[in-house]
N, C-alpha and C positions, 0 to 999 in steps of 0.2 A: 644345155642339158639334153644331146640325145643322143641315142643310143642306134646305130646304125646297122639293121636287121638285113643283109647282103648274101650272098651266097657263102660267105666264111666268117658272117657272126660277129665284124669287128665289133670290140666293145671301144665307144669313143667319147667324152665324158666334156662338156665345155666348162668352161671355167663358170661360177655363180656372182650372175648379173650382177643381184641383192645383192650379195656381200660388199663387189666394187662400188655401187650408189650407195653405201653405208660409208664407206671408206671417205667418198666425195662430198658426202655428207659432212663431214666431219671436218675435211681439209677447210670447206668451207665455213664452217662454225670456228676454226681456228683465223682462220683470216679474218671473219668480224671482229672475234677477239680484242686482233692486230690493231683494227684498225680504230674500233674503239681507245683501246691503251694511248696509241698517239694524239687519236685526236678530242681526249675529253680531261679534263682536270681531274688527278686524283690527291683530294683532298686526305684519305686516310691513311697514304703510305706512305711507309716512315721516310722512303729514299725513293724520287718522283723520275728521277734520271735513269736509276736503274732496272725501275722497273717500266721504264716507256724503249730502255734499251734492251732489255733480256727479255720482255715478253714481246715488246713491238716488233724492233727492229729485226731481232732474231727470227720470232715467228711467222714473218714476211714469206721469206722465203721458203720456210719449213713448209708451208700449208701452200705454196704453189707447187711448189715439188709435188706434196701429195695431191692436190688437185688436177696438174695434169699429167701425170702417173696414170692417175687412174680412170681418166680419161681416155689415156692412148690404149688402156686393159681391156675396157670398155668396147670401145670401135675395134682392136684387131681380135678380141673373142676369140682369141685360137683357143683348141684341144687341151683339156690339161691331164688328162688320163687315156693313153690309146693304149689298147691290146690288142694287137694284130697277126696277122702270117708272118710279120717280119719281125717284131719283137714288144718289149715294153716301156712304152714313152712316160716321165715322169715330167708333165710343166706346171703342178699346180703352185708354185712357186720362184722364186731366185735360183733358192738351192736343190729344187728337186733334181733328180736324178738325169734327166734328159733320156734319152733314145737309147736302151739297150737293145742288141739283137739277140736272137735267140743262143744262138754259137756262142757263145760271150756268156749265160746264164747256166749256172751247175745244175742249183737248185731253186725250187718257186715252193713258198707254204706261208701259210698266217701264223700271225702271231697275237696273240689274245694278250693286251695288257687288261689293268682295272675298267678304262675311262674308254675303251674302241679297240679294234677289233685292224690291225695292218694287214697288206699283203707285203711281202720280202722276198726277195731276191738275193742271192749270193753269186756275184760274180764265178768264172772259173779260174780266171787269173786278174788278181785284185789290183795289182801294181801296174800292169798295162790298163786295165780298165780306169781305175782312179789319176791314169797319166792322160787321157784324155778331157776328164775334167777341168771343169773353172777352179779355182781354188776354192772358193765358200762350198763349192757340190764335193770338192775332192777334201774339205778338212769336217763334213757332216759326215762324209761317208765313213771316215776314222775316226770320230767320235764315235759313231752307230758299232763299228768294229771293237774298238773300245771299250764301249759296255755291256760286251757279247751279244749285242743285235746283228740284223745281218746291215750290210752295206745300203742295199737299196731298201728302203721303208717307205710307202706310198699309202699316206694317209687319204681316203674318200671322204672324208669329213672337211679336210681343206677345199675338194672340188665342187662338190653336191651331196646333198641329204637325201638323194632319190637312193643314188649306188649305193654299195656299201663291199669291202674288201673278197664278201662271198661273191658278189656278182662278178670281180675282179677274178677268182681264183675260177670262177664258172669259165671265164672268156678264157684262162691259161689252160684250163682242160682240153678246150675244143682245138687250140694250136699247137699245145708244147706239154702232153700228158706225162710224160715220161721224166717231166722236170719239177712235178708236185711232189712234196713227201708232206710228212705229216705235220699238224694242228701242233705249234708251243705255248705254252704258256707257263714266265717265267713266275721261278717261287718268289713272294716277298718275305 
């Protein structure tokens, strides 16, 4: 969570501690579960096999997966929001958007739904852009196209509760003015 005050104002956003200690939290509440299921008699279920196999056995692995997942989130703490001289980084997840540069962005403006407040992004050529994508980032970005959103959507609410999308469109001011248009906000 900081915000790195430079001679060009990056805005730079770490990913939220809290949220991943909730996550590991959790991974860990699934693994007592686990371990519980195998190792105690349950008297009240109707079928004792299936359920020491589909919760035990199953949930084993599920809940190390997320335990050290979130672990490894944890310790590399990278960046999940950078606005820079050079462009707009999306890491706050799998499928964020990654690293556009400015050259590559038509247009930058919010978008107001009900429940938060995006910053968006419109590639200028979508099909080279969505060709360097992962596949989950390159079939979000065509659903988001899809339901006439723009391509990139970068939710603050995923990264931190400090930021929020204006401080976002604040940091696209000071680098790439000429790339803001206006405020949407679609009809329901």
């Amino acid at each position: 969570m900081s915000k790195e005050n430079t001679a060009t104002e990056r805005l730079s956003i770490t990913a939220n501690v809290v949220l991943l200690g909730s996550y590991l939290f959790m991974g860990v509440c699934l693994l007592a579960g686990a371990i519980l299921v195998l190792t105690q008699p349950l008297p009240f279920a109707e079928n004792p096999m299936i359920m020491k196999v589909g919760m035990g056995w199953v949930m084993i692995p599920v809940s190390l997966f997320i335990i050290c997942s979130n672990i490894i989130k944890i310790v590399r703490r990278r960046n999940a929001i950078v606005i820079d001289e050079s462009g707009i980084t999306d890491n706050t997840d799998s499928m964020g958007s990654g690293f556009t540069p400015w050259e590559q962005i038509s247009e930058v403006f919010l978008l107001r739904l009900k429940d938060d407040t995006y910053l968006c992004a419109v590639p200028t050529e979508y099909d080279s852009w969505a060709s360097t994508r992962n596949r989950r980032q390159a079939r979000l970005a065509q659903a988001n196209k899809d339901m006439g959103f723009a391509p990139i959507r970068i939710q603050f609410k995923k990264a931190n509760d400090k930021y929020t999308a204006q401080d976002g469109l604040a940091a696209v001011r000071r680098f790439a003015p000429e790339k803001i248009t206006r405020i949407r906000k679609p009809k329901y």
